[in-house]
N, C-alpha and C positions, 0 to 999 in steps of 0.2 A: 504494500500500500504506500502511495504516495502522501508526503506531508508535507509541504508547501510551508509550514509554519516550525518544521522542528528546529531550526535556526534562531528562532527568536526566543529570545530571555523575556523568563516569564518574571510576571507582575502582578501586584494585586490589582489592574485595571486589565489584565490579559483576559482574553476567556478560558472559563476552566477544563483543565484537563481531566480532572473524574470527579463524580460526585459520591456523596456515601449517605446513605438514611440516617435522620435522627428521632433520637427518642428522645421526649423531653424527662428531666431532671432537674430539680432541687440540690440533689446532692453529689452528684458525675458530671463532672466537665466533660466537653466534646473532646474527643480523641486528639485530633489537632483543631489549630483555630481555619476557618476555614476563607476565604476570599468575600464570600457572600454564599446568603441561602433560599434557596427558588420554594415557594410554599405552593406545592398540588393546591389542596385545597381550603380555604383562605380562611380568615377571623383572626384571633388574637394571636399577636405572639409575646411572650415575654422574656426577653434575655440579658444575661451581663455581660459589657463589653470585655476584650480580652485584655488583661494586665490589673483588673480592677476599674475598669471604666462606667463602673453603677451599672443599673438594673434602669432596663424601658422597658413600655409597653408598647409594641405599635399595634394599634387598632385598625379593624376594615381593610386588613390584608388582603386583595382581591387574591384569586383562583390564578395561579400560573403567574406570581407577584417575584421578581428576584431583589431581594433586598440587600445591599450592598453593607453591609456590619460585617463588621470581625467581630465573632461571637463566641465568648469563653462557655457560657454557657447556654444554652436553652431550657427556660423554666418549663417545668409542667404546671406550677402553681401562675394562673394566668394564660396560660395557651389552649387555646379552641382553635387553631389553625392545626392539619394535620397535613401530610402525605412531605415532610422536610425534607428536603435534600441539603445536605453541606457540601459546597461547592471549592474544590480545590483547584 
């Protein structure tokens, strides 16, 4: 297979090369921190920035939404948005 792109140095504005399912937590941080995270299907989400950058809520996550955070965690307490991807 041809990659037109394997030359280029990745970024956190690059598009991502794999994504990985999350499962929200309270008390497990995400595996690695991830670039940004594409929400299937939408509603709340609740997370803390990576390094300690406090806890948000973004609300009315549409369906098929990629929101650009680097994100240490993904709360469950606060999350009705499901089907996460974390985007690396």
């Amino acid at each position: 297979m041809s990659d037109g792109f394997s030359g280029v140095v990745d970024s956190v504005g690059a598009p991502a090369r794999r994504a990985a399912a999350v499962t929200p937590s309270d008390d497990t941080p995400l595996a690695e921190v991830p670039k940004a995270l594409f929400v299937g299907t939408g509603g709340a989400i609740a997370m803390r920035g990576v390094g300690g950058g406090g806890d948000a809520v973004w609300k009315n996550v549409g369906d098929g939404t990629v929101l650009p955070f680097r994100a240490e965690y993904v709360l469950a307490t606060g999350t009705t948005a499901a089907d996460i991807l974390a985007l690396y």
